[in-house]
TIVEXRO-172695 format. One line per field, with one value per atom (N, C-alpha, C, O): residue number from 1; x, y, z. Coordinates in nm, 3 decimals, always signed. Example, Ala and Ser with C-alpha at 12.3 -4.5 7.8 and 13.67 -1.06 7.14 Angstrom:
<vexpas>
num: c(1; 1; 1; 1; 2; 2; 2; 2)
c1: c(+1.319; +1.230; +1.320; +1.424; +1.285; +1.367; +1.290; +1.341)
c2: c(-0.569; -0.450; -0.330; -0.332; -0.225; -0.106; +0.003; +0.114)
c3: c(+0.780; +0.780; +0.780; +0.846; +0.708; +0.714; +0.787; +0.804)
</vexpas>
This chain:
<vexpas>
num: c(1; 1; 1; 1; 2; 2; 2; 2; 3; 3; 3; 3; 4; 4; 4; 4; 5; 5; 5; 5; 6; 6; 6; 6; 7; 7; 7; 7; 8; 8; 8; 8; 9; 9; 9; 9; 10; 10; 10; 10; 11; 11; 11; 11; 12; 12; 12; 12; 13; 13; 13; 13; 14; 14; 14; 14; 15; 15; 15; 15; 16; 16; 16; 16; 17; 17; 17; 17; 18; 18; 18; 18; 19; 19; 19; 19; 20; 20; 20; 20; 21; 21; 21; 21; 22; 22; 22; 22; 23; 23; 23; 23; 24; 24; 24; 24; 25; 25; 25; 25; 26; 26; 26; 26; 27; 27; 27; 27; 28; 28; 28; 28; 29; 29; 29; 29; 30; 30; 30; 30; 31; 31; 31; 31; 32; 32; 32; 32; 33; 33; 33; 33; 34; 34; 34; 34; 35; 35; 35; 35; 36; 36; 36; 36; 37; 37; 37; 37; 38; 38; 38; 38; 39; 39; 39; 39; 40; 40; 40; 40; 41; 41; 41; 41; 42; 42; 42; 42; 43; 43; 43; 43; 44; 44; 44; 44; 45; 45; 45; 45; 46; 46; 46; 46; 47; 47; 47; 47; 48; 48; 48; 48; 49; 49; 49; 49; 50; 50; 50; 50; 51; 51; 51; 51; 52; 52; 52; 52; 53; 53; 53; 53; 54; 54; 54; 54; 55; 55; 55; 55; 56; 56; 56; 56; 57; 57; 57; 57; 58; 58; 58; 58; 59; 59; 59; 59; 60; 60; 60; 60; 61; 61; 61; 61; 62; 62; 62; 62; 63; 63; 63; 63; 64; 64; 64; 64; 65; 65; 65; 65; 66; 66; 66; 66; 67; 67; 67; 67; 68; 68; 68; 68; 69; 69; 69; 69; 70; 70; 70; 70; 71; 71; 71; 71; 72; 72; 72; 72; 73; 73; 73; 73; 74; 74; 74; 74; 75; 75; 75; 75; 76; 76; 76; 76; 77; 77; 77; 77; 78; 78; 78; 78; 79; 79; 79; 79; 80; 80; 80; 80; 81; 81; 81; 81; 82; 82; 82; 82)
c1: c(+1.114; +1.213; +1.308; +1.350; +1.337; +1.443; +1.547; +1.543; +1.690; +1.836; +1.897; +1.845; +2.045; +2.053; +2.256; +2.260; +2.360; +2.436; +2.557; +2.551; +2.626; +2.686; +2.817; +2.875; +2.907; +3.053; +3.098; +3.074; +3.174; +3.238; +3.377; +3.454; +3.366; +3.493; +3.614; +3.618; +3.719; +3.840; +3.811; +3.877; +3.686; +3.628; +3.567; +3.593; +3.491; +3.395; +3.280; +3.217; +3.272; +3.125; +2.994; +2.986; +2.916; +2.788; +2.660; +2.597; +2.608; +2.484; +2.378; +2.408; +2.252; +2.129; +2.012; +1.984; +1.921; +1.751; +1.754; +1.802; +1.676; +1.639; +1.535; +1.453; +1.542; +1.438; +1.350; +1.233; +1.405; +1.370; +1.377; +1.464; +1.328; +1.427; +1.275; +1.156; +1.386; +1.335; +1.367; +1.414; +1.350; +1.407; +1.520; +1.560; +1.633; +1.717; +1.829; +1.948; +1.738; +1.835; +1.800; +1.681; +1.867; +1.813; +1.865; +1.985; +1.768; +1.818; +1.823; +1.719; +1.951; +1.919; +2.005; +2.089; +1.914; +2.001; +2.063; +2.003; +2.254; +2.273; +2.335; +2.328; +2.448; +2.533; +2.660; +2.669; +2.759; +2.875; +2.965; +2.915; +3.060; +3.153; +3.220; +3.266; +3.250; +3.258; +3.207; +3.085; +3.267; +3.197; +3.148; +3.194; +3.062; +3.015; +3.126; +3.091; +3.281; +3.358; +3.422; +3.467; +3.422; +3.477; +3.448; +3.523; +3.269; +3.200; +3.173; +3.094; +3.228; +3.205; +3.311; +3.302; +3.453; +3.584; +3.539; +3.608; +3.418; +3.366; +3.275; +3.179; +3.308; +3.179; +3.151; +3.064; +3.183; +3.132; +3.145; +3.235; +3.033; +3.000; +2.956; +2.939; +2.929; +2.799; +2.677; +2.712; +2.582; +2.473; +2.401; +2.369; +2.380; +2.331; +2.198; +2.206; +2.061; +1.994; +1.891; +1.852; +1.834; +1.769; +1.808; +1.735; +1.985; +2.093; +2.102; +2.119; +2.095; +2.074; +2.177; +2.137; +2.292; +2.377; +2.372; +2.341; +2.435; +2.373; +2.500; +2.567; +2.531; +2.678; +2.602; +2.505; +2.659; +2.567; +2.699; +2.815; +2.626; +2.721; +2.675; +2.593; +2.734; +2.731; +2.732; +2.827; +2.603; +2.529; +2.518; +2.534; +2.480; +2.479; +2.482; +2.432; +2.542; +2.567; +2.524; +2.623; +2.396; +2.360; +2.312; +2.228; +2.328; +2.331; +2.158; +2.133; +2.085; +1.960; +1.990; +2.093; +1.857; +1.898; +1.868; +1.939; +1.764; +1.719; +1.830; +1.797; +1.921; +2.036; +2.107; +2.073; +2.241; +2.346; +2.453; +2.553; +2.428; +2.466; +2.379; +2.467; +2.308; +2.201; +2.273; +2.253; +2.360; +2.332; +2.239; +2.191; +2.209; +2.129; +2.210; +2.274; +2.170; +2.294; +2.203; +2.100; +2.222; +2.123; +2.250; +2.355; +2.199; +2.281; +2.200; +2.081; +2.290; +2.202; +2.284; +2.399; +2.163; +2.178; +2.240; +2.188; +2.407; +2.422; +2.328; +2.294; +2.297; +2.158; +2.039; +2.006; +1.919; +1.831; +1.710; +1.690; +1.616; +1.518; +1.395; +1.360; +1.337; +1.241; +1.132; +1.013)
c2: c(+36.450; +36.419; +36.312; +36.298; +36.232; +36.127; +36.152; +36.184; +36.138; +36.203; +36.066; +35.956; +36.098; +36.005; +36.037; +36.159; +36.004; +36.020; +35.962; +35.843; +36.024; +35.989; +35.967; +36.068; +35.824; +35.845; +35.822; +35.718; +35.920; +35.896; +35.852; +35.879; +35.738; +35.641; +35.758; +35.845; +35.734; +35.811; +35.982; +36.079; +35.977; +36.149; +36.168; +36.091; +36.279; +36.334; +36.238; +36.190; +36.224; +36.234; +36.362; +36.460; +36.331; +36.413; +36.393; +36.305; +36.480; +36.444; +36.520; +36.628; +36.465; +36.516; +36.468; +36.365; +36.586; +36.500; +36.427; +36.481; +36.267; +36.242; +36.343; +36.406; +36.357; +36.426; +36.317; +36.344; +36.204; +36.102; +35.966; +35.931; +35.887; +35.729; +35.648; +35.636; +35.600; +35.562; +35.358; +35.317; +35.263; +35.156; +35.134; +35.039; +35.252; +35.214; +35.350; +35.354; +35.454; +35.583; +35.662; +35.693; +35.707; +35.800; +35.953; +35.967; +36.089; +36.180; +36.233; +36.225; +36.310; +36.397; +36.535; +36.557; +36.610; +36.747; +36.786; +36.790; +36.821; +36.845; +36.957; +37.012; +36.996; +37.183; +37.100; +37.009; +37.151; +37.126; +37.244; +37.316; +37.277; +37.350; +37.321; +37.420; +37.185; +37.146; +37.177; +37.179; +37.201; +37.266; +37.153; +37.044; +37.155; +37.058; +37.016; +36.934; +37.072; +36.998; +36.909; +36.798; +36.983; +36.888; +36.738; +36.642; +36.759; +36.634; +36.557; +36.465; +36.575; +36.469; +36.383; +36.304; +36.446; +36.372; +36.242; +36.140; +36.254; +36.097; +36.036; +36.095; +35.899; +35.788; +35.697; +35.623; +35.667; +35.584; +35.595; +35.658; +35.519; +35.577; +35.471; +35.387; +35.490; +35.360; +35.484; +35.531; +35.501; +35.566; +35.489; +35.370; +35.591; +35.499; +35.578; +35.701; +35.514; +35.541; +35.470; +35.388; +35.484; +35.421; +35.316; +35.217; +35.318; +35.182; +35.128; +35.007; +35.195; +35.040; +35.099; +35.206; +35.050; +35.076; +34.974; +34.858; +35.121; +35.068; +35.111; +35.209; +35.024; +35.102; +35.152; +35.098; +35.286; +35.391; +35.435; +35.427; +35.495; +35.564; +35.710; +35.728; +35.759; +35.945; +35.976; +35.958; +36.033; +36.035; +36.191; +36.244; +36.262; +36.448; +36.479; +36.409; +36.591; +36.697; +36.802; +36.869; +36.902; +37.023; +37.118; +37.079; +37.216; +37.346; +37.375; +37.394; +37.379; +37.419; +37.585; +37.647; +37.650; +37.741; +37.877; +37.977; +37.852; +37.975; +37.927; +37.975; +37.868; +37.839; +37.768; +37.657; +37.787; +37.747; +37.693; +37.641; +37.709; +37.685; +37.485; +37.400; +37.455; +37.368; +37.273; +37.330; +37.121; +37.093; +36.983; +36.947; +36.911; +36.807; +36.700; +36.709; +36.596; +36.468; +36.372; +36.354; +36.304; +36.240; +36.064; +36.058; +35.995; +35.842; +35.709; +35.695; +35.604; +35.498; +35.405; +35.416; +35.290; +35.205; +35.050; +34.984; +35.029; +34.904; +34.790; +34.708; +34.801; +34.692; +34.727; +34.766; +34.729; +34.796; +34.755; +34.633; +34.846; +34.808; +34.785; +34.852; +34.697; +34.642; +34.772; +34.754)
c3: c(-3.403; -3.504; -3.452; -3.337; -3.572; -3.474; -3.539; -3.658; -3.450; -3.470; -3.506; -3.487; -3.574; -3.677; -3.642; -3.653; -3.620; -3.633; -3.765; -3.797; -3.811; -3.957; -3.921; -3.882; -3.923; -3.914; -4.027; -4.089; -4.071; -4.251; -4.198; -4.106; -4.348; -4.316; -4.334; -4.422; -4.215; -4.245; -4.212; -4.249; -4.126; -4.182; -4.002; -3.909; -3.998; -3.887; -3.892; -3.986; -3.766; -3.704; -3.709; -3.634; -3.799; -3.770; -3.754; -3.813; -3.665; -3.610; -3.695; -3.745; -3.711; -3.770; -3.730; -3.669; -3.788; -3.757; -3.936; -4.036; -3.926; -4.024; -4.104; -4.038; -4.247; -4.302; -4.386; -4.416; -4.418; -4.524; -4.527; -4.606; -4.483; -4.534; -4.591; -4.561; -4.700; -4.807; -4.818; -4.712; -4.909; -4.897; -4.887; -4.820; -4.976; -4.977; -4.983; -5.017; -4.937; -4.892; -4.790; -4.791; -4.696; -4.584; -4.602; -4.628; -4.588; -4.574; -4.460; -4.395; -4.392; -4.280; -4.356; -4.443; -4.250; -4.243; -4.080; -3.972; -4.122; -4.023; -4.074; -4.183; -3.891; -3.968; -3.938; -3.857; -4.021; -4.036; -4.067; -4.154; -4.031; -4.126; -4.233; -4.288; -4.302; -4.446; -4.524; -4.541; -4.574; -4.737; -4.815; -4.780; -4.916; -4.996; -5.099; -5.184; -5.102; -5.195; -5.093; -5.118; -4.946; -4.862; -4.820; -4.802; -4.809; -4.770; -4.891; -4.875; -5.028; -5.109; -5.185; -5.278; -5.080; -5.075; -4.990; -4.989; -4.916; -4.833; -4.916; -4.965; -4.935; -5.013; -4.930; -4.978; -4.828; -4.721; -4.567; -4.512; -4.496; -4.319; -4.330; -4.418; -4.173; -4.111; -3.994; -3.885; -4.043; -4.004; -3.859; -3.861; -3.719; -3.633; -3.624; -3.628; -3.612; -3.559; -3.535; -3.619; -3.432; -3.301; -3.264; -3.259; -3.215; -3.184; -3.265; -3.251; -3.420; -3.480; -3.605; -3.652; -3.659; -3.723; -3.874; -3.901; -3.966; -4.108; -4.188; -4.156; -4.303; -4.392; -4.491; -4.544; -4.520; -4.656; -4.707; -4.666; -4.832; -4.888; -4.991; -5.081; -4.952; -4.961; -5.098; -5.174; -5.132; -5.290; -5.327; -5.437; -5.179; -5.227; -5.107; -5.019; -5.085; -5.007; -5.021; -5.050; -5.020; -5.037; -4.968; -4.888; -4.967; -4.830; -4.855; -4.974; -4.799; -4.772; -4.846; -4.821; -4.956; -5.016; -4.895; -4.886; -4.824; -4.693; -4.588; -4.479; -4.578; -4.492; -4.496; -4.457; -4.542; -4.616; -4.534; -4.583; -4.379; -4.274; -4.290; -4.281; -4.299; -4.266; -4.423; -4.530; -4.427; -4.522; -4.504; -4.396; -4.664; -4.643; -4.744; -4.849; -4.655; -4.685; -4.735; -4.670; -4.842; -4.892; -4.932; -4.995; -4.886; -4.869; -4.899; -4.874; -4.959; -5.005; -4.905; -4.861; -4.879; -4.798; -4.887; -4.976; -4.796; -4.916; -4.903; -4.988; -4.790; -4.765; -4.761; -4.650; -4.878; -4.810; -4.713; -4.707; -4.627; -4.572; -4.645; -4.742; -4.600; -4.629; -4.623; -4.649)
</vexpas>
């Protein structure tokens, strides 16, 4: 799995394994103690992974339903990849 770290503008740092990336959105799931009204007071980060840093912006926040501990962060890329 490759790990993916999230800094939300004005907000926490969180770490995750990617679950998804797409052209122009990446998902990971990480654990947080924020609640999902908490993490969607954030609309923008810059996402690092594999050294390589990207500006996204924060589309859903949802707790995995078998572990609610586990959310999954789903983000669009303002630039996307090819």
């Amino acid at each position: 799995m490759t790990h993916a770290t999230l800094t939300l503008e004005d907000g926490p740092e969180l770490w995750g394994e990617i679950v998804d990336t797409g052209g122009d959105y990446i998902r990971i799931r990480t654990t947080t103690e924020m609640t999902q009204d908490q993490l969607a007071q954030y609309a923008e980060g810059l996402i690092e992974i594999d050294g390589k840093m990207q500006k996204v912006m924060l589309e859903s926040a949802i707790p995995l339903p078998d572990d609610e501990e586990i959310i999954e962060l789903t983000m669009r890329r303002f630039t996307p990849s090819a």
